[in-house]
VOGU-814988 format. One line per field, with one value per residue (C-alpha): residue number from 1; residue in one letter; x, y, z. Coordinates in nm, 4 decimals. Layout:
N
n = (NUM, ...) $
res = (A, ...) $
x = (X, ...) $
y = (Y, ...) $
z = (Z, ...) $
//
This chain:
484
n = (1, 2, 3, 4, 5, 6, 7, 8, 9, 10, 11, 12, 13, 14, 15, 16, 17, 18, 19, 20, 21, 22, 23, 24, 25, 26, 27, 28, 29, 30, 31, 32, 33, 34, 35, 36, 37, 38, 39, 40, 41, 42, 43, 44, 45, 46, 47, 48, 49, 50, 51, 52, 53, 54, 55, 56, 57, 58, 59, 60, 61, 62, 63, 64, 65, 66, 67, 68, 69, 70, 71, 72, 73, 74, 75, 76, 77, 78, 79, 80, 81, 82, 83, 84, 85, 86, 87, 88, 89, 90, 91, 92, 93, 94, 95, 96, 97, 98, 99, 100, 101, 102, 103, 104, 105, 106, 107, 108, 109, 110, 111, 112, 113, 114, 115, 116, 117, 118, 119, 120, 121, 122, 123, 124, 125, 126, 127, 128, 129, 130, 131, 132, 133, 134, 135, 136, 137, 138, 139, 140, 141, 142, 143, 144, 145, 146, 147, 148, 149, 150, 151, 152, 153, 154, 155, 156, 157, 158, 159, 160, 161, 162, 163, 164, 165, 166, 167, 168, 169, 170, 171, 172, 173, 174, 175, 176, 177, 178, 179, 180, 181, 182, 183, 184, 185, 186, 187, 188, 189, 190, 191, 192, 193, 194, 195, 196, 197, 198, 199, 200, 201, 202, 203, 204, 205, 206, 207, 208, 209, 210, 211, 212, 213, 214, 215, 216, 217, 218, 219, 220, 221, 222, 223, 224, 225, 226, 227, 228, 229, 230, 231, 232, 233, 234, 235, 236, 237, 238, 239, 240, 241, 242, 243, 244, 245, 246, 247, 248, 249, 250, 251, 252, 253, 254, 255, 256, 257, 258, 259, 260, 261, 262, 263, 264, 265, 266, 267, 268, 269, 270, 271, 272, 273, 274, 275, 276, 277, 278, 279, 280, 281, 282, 283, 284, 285, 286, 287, 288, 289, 290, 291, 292, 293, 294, 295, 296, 297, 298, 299, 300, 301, 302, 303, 304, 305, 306, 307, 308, 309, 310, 311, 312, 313, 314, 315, 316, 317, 318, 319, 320, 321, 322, 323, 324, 325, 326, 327, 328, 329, 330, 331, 332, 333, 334, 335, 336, 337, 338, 339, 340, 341, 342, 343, 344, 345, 346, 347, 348, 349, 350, 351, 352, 353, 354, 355, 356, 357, 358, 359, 360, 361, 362, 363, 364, 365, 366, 367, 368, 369, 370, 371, 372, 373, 374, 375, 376, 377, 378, 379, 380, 381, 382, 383, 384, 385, 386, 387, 388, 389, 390, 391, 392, 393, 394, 395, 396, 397, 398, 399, 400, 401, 402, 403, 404, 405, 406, 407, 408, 409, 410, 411, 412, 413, 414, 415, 416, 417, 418, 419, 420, 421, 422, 423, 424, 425, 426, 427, 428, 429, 430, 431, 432, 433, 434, 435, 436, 437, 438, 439, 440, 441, 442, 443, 444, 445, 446, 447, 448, 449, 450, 451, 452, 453, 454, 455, 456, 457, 458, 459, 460, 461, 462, 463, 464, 465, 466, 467, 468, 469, 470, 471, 472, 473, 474, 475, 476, 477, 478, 479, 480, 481, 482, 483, 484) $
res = (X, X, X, X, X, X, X, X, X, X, X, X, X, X, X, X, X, X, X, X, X, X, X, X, X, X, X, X, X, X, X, X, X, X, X, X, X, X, X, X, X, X, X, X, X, X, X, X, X, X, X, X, X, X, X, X, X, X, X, X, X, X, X, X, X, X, X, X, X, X, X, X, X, X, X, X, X, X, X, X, X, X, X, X, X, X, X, X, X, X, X, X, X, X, X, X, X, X, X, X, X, X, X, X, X, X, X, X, X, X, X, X, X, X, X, X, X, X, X, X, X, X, X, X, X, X, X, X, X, X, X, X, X, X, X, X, X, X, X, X, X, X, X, X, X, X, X, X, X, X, X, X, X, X, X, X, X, X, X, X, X, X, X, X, X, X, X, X, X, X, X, X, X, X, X, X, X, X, X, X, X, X, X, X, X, X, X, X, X, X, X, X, X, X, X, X, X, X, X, X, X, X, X, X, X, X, X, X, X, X, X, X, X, X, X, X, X, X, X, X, X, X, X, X, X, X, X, X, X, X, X, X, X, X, X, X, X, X, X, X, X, X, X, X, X, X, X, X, X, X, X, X, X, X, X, X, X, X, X, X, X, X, X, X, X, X, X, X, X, X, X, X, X, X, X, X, X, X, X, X, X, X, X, X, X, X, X, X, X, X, X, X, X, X, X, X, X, X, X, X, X, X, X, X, X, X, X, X, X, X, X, X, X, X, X, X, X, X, X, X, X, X, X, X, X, X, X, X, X, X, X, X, X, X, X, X, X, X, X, X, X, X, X, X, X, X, X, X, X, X, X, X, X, X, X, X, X, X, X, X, X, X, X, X, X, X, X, X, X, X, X, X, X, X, X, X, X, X, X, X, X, X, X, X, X, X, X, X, X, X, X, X, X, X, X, X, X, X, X, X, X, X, X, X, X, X, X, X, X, X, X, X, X, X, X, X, X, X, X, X, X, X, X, X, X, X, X, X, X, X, X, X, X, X, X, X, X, X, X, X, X, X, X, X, X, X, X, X, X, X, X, X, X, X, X, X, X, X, X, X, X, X, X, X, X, X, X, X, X, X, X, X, X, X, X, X, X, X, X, X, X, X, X, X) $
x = (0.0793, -0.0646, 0.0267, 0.1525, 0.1959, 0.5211, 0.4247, 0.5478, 0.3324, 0.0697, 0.0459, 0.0832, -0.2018, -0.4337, -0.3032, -0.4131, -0.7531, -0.7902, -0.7016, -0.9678, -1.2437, -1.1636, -1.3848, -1.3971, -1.3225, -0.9670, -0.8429, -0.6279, -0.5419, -0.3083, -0.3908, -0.2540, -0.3580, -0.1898, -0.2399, -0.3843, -0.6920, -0.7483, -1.0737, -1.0704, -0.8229, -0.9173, -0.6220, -0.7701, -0.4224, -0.3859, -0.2004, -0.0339, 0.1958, -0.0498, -0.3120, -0.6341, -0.6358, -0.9203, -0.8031, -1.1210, -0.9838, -1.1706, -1.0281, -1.1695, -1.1787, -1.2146, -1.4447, -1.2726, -0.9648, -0.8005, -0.4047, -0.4595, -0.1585, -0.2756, 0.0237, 0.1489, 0.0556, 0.2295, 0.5162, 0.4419, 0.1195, 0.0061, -0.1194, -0.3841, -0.5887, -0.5960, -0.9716, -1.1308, -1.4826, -1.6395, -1.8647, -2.0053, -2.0938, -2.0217, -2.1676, -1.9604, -1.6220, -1.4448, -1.1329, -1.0008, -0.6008, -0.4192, -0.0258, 0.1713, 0.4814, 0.7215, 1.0706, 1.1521, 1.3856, 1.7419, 2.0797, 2.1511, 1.8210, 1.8313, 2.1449, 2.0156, 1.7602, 1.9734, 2.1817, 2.1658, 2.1073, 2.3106, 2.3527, 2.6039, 2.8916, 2.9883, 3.3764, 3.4617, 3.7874, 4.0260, 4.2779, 4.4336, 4.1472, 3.8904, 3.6574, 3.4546, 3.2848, 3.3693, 3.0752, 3.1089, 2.8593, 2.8703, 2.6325, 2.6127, 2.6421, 2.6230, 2.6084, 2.6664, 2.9222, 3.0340, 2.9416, 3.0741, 3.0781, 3.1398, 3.2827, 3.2855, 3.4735, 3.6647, 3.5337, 3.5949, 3.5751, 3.6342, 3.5361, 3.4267, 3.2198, 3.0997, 2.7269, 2.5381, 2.3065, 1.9638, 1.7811, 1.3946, 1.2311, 1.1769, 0.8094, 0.8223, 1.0295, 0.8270, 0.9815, 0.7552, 0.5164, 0.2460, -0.0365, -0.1707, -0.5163, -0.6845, -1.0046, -1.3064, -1.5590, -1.8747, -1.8968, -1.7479, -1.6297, -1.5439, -1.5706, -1.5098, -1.3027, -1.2402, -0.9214, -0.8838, -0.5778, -0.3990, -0.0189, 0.2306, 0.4919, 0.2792, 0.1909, 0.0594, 0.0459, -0.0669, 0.1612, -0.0091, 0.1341, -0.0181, 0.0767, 0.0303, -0.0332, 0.1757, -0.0180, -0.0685, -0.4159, -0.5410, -0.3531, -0.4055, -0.4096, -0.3086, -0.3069, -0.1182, -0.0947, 0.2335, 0.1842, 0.5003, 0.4686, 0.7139, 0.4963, 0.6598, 0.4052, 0.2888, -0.0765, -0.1717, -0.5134, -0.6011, -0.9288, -0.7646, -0.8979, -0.7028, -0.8162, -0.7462, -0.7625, -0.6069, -0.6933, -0.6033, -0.4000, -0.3068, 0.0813, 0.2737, 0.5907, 0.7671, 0.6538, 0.9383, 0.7823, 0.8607, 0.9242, 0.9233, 0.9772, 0.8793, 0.9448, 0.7376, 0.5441, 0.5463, 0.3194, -0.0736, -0.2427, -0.5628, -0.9344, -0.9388, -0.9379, -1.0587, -1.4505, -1.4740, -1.6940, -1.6961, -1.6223, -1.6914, -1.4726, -1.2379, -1.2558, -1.2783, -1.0650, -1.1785, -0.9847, -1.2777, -1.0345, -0.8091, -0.4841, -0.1147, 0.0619, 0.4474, 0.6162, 0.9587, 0.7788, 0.6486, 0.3254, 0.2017, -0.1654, -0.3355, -0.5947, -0.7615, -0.6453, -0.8520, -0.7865, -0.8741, -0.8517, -0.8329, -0.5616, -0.5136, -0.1520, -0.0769, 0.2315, 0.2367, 0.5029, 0.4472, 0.5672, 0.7309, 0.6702, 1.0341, 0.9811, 0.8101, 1.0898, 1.4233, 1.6697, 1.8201, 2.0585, 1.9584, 1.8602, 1.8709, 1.5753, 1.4907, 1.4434, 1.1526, 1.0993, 0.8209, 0.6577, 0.4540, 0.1474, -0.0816, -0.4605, -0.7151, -1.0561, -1.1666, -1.4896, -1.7338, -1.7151, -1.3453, -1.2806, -1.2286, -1.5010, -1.3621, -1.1723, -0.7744, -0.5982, -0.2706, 0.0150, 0.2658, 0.1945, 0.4756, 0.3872, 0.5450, 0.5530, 0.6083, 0.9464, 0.9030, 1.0422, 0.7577, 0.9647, 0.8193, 1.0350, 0.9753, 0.8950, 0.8095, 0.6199, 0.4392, 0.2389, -0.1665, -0.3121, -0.6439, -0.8668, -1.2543, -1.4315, -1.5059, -1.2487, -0.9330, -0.5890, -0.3129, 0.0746, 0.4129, 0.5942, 0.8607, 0.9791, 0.9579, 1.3013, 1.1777, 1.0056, 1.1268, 1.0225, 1.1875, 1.0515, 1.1465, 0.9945, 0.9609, 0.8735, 0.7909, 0.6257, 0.5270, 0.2193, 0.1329, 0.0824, 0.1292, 0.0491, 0.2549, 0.2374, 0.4531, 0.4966, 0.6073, 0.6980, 0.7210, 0.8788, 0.7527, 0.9505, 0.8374, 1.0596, 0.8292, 0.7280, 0.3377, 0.1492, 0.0959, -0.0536, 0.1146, -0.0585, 0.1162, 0.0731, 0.1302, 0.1603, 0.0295, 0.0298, -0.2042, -0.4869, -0.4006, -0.5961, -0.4099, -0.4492, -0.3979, -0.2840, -0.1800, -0.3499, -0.6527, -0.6342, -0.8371, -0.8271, -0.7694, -0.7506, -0.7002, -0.3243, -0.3003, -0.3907, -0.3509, -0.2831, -0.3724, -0.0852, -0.0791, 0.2640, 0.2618, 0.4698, 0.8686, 0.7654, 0.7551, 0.4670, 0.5154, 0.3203, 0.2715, 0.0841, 0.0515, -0.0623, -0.1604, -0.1035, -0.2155, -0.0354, -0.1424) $
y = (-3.9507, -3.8150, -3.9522, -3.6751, -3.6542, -3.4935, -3.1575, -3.2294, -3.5024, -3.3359, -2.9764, -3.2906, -3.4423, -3.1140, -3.0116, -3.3265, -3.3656, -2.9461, -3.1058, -3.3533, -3.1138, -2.9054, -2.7527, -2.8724, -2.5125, -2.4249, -2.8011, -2.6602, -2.8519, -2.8106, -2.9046, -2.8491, -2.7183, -2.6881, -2.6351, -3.0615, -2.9066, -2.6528, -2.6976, -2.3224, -2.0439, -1.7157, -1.4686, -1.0798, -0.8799, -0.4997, -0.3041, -0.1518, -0.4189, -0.5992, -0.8723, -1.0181, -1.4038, -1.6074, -1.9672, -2.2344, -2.5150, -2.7942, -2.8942, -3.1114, -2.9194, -3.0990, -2.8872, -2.5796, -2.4315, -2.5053, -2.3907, -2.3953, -2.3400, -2.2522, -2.3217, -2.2261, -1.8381, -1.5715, -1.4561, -1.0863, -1.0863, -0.8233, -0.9709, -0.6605, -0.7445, -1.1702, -1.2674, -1.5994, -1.7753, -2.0723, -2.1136, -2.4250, -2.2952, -1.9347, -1.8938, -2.1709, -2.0391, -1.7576, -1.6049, -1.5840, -1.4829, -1.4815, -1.4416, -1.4024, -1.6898, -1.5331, -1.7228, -1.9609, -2.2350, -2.2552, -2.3571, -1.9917, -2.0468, -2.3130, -2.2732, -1.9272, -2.1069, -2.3950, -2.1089, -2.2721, -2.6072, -2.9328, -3.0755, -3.2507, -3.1853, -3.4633, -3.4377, -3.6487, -3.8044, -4.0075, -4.2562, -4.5420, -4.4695, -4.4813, -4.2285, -4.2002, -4.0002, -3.8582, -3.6833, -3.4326, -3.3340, -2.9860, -2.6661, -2.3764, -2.0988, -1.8151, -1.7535, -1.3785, -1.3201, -1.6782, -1.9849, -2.0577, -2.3957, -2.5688, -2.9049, -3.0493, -2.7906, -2.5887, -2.3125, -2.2984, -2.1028, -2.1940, -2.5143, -2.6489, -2.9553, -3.0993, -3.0927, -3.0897, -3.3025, -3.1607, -3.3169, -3.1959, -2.9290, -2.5734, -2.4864, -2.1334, -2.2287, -2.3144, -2.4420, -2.1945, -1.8816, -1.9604, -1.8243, -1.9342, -1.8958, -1.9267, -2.0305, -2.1114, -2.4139, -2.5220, -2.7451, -3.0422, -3.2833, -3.1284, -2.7596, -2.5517, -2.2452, -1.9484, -1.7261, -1.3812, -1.1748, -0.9140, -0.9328, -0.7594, -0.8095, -0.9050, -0.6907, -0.7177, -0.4608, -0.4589, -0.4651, -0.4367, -0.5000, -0.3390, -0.4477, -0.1940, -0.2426, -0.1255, 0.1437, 0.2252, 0.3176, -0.0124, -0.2646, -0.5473, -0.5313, -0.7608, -0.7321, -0.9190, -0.9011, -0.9814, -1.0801, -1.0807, -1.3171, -1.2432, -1.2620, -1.6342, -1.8576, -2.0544, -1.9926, -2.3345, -2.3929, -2.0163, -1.8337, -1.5103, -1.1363, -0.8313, -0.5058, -0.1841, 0.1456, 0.4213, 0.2359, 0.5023, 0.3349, 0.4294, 0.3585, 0.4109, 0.3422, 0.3825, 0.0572, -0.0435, -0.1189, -0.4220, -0.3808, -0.6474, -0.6661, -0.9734, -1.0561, -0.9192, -1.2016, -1.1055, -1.4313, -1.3879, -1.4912, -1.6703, -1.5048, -1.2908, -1.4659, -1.2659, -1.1461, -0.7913, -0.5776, -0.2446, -0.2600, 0.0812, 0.2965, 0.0395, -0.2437, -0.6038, -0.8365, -1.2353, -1.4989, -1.7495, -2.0437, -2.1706, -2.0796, -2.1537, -1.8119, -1.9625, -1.7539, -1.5985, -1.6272, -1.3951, -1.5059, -1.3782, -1.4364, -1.3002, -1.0353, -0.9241, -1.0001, -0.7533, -0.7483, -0.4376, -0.1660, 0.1610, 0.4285, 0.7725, 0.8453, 1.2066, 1.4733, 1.6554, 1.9781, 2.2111, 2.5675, 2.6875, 2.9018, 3.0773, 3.1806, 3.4881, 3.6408, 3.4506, 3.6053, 3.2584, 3.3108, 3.6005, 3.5697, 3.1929, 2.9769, 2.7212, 2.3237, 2.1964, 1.7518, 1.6368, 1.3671, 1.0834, 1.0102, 0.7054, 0.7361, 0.5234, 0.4873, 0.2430, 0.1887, -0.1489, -0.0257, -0.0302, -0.3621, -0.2689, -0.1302, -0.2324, -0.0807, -0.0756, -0.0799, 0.1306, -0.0329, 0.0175, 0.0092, -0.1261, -0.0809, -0.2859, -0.3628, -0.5054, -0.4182, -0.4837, -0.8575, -0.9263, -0.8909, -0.7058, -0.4320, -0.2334, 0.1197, 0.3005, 0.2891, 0.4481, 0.4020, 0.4773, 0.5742, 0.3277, 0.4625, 0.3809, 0.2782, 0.4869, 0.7312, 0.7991, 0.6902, 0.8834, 0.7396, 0.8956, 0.6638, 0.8640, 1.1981, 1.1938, 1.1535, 1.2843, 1.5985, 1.9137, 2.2172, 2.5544, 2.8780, 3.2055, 3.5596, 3.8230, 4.0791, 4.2683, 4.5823, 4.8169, 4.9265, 5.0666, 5.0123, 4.6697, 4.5929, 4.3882, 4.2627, 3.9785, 3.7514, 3.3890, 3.2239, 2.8298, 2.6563, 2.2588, 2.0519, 1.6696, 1.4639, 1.1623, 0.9717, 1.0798, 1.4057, 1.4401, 1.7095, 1.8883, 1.9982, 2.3010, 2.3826, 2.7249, 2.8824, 3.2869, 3.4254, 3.7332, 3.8803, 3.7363, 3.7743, 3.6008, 3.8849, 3.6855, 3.3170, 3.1522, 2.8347, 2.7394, 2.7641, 2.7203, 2.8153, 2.4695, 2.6792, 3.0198, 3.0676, 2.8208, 2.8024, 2.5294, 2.5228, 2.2550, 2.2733, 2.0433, 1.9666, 1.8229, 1.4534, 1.5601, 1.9527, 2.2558, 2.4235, 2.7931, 2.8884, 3.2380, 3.4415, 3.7364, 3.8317, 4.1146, 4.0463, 4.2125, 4.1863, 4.3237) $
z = (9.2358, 8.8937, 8.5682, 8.3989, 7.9887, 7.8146, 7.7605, 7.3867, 7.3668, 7.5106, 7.2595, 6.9326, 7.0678, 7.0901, 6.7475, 6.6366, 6.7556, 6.6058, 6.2497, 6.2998, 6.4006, 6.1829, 5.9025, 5.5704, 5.4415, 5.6439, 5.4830, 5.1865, 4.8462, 4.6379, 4.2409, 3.9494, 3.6056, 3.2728, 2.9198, 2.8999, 3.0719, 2.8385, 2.5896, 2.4393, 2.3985, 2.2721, 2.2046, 2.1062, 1.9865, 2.0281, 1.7885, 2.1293, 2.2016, 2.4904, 2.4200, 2.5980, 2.6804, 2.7603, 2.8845, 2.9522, 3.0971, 3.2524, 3.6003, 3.9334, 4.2070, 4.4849, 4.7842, 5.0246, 5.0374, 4.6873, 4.6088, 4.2179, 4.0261, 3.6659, 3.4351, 3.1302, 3.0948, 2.9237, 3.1055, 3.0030, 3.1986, 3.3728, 3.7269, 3.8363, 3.5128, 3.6330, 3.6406, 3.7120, 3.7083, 3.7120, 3.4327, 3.5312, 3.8953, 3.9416, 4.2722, 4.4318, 4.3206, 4.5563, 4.4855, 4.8388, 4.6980, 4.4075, 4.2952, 3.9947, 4.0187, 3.8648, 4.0159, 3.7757, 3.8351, 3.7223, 3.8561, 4.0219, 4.1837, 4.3247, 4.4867, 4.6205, 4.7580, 4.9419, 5.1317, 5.4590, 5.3853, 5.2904, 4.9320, 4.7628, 4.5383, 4.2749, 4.1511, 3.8611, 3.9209, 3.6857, 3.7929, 3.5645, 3.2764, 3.4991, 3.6199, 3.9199, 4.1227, 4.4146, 4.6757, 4.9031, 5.1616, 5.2145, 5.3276, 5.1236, 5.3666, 5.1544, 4.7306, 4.6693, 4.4480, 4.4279, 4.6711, 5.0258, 5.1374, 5.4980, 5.4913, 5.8507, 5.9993, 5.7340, 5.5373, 5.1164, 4.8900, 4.5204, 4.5546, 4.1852, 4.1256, 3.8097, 3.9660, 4.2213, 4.3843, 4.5766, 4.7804, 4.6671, 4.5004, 4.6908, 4.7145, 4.5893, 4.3107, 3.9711, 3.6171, 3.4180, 3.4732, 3.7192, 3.8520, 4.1885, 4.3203, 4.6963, 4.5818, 4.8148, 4.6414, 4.7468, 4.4061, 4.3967, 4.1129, 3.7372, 3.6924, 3.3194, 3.4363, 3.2647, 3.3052, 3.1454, 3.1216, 2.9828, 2.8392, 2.6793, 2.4235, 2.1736, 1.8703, 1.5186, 1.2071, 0.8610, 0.5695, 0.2074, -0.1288, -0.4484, -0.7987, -1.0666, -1.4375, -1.6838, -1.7400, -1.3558, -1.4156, -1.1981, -0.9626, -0.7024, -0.3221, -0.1183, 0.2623, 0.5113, 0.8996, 1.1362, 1.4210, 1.6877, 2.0215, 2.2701, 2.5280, 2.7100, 2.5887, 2.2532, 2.1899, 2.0359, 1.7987, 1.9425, 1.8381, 1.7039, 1.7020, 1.5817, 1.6982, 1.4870, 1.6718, 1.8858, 2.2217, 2.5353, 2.8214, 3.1626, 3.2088, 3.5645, 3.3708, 3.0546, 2.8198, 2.5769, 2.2800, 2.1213, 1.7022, 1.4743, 1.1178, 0.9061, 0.5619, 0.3038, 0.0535, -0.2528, -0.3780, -0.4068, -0.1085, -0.0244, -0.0188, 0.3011, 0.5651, 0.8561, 0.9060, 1.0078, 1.2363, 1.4857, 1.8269, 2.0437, 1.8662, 1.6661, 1.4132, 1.5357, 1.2243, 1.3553, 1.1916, 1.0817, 1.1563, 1.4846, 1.4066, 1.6556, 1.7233, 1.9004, 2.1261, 1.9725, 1.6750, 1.4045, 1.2000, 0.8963, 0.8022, 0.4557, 0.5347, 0.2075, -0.1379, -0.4190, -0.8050, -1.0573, -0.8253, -1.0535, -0.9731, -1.0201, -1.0622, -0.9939, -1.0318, -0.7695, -0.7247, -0.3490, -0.3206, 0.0014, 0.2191, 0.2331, -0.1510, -0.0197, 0.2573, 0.1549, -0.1160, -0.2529, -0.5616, -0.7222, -1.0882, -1.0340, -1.0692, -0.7971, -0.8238, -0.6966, -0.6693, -0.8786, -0.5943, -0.7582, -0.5800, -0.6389, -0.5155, -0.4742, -0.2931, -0.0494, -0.1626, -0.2483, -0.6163, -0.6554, -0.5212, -0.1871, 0.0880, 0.4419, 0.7118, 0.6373, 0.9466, 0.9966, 0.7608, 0.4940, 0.1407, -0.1135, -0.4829, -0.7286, -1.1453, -1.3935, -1.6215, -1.9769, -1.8955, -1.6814, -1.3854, -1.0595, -0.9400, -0.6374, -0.7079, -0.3956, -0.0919, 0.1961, 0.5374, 0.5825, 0.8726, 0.9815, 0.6528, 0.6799, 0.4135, 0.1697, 0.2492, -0.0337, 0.0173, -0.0946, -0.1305, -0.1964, -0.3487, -0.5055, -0.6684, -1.0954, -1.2461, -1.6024, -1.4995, -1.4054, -1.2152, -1.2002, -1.0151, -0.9883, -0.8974, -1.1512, -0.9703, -0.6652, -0.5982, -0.3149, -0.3720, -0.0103, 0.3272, 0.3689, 0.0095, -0.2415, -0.5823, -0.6837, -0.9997, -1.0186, -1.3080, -1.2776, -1.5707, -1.6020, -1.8897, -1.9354, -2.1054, -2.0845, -2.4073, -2.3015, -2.1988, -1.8119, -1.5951, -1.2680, -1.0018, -0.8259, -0.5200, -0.3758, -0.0058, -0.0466, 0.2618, 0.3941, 0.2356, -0.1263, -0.4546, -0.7727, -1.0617, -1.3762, -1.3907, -1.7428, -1.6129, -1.4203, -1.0537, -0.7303, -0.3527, -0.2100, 0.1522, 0.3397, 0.2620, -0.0709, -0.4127, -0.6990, -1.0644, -1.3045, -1.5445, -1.8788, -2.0032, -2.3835, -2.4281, -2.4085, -2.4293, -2.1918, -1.9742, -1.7955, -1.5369, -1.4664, -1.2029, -1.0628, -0.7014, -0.4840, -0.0948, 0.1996, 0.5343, 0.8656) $
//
């Protein structure tokens, strides 16, 4: 008679003696990496709301088929732009798979996750000033809108307990972002790998602070960035890069854009800090020390800090267009806002000379106390150097400007003379000058002007009008218009 093995026995045995002969590469580790391992961090922010991360880490590795679970990543990341390499052996490191673990643990989790399975319920009880506690074995059979519990044979629901007790850890639960690689080595012992990503909900922008004199003829600038992590993760002793520039992006949906407002210095800050350069089509600022960036935290850092920067203050009052086809009050002059513009250029000579990225400008000075009040202030677009910039901060509250037309004539087929008179009073202790600009539409030619003028562009014109220290200017002209 044959000796026969259990067929049980039989199919462990086979499965056994595959493991054995198996090769090295199908034997799969799991390790573990977090932010202990890591020996450099660069961070490179976008003025977009997203961010580049490269995270060098050193890690052993032992040889095949490696699980590696790369903790402590931004939880914004985006997981098509996940790249790593070994830089220590970059032909013996293959990315065989790789997933974004994004389930994080937490009570409802983990009970979602035990649906099924047995735990146990702990109910404090007190009797005679004593409490104990009193377990229940039980299987969670279902947690939709509220658990369902079997208890030997009965089925409850509403069942309370002051916690509960589970037996291990699920697998595809995690206590923090992860990303997990399949990785293929041929290079065994210590490896330096580096991983590159891209995340959102981080952003930075420029705020900038300029101090005028009393005279407002020259001031100080002082520029700050904010930056605003949200992105899930602290970025500790991080090499930092800003990047300045309208970068295009391809989105499949909507991005909400994350705003953040931080609170303005007003103290002097350090020399500029940041070294910067072009990159493609954008400037590159690099912060010349490591520097920790939190998450749910907002960071200011000083960016440039420059002292005697001369000003032209200018009065500035703009003609509309409805003037020309609009009967407004008849006989009635109109009130136009004087707007008080500060410029300044960007250049080596004045103090300044490099690339100002995209920001708000609040100007301040000093009351006759020597007390800084805020007087105005305005946003810049990304200015080169070299190039002016020009801020509103306000309309003039002791200047005035009245307009009217004096006249009108026919003179023709589609030809028209009209008159303006624009009255300017100053009731400032010093003599100022208004620049007036006017919208002529047409074929124009101004006949006679009682103050200089200039064609500043096809359909506009501007007058250089003097106005003596608390006295009275008029501007009149006279032009012939042609329309089609």
């Amino acid at each position: 008679m044959l000796n026969r093995t259990p067929l049980p026995r039989l199919i462990w045995t086979l499965a056994c003696a595959l493991f054995l002969f198996m090769p090295e590469s199908f034997a799969q580790t799991a390790q573990t990496s977090t932010e202990a391992d890591q020996k450099e961090l660069a961070v490179t922010v976008y003025n977009s709301n997203i961010a580049l991360v490269r995270d060098v880490r050193r890690v052993k590795l032992a040889t095949g088929t490696i699980d590696l679970r790369f903790m402590d990543i931004a939880a914004a990341v985006n997981p098509a732009t996940v790249h790593i390499v070994s830089l220590t052996a970059p032909k013996d490191l293959a990315v065989l798979e790789q997933n974004y673990e994004y389930d994080l643990l937490s009570p409802q989790k983990l009970l979602q996750k035990y649906v099924g399975k047995e735990l146990t319920l702990v109910r404090l009880r007190t009797e005679n000033n004593t409490t104990r506690e009193d377990p229940v074995e039980a299987t969670l059979l279902a947690y939709n809108e509220g658990p369902v519990w079997q208890v030997g044979n009965q089925i409850i629901t509403g069942m309370g307990a002051d916690r509960y007790v589970f037996p291990d850890l699920p697998e595809n639960l995690y206590s923090k972002p992860t990303l997990v690689w399949l990785l293929d080595n041929r290079h065994s012992g210590e490896q330096t790998v580096e991983a590159s990503y891209l995340t959102n909900q981080i952003n930075w922008n420029s705020d900038y602070v300029l101090t005028v004199a009393a005279d407002q003829k020259t001031g100080d600038l002082n520029g700050w960035v904010t930056i605003v992590n949200n992105s899930g993760t602290a970025f500790k002793n991080a090499m930092l890069q800003l990047v300045a520039g309208e970068l295009h992006r391809v989105y499949q949906q909507r991005d909400m854009a994350l705003e953040g407002r931080a609170m303005k210095a007003m103290a002097a800050p350090a020399a500029a800090q940041f070294a910067e350069e072009g990159l493609s089509e954008y400037h590159l600022y690099t912060l010349e020390r490591p520097t920790t960036v939190r998450n749910n935290e907002t960071k200011q850092i000083s960016l440039l800090a420059s002292t005697g920067v001369n000003i032209e203050k200018v009065f500035e009052v703009n003609g509309q267009q409805f003037y020309y086809h609009n009967q407004q009050r008849p006989g009635q002059p109109f009130k136009d806002p004087i707007q008080v513009r500060m410029k300044f250029k960007n250049s080596q000579a004045n103090s300044l000379g490099i690339p100002l990225p995209a920001g708000t400008v609040r100007v301040y000075q000093g009351d006759s106390k020597g007390r800084v009040q805020f007087i105005g202030e305005d946003r810049i677009d990304h200015t080169p150097k070299d190039e002016t910039l020009d801020l509103l901060i306000g309309n003039a509250f002791d200047i005035v400007a009245e307009r009217k037309q004096t006249d009108f004539q026919s003179l023709g087929p589609h030809t028209y003379e009209l008159a303006f008179e624009i009255a300017l009073r100053n009731h400032k202790a010093e003599p100022i000058t208004v620049l007036v600009n006017e919208p002529i539409g047409g074929d124009w030619r101004i006949l006679d002007s009682t103050f200089k003028w200039e064609k500043t562009a096809a359909f506009a014109a501007r007058f250089t009008v003097p106005v003596a220290a608390n006295g009275e200017s008029i501007l009149k002209y006279r032009v012939r218009v042609r329309w089609d």
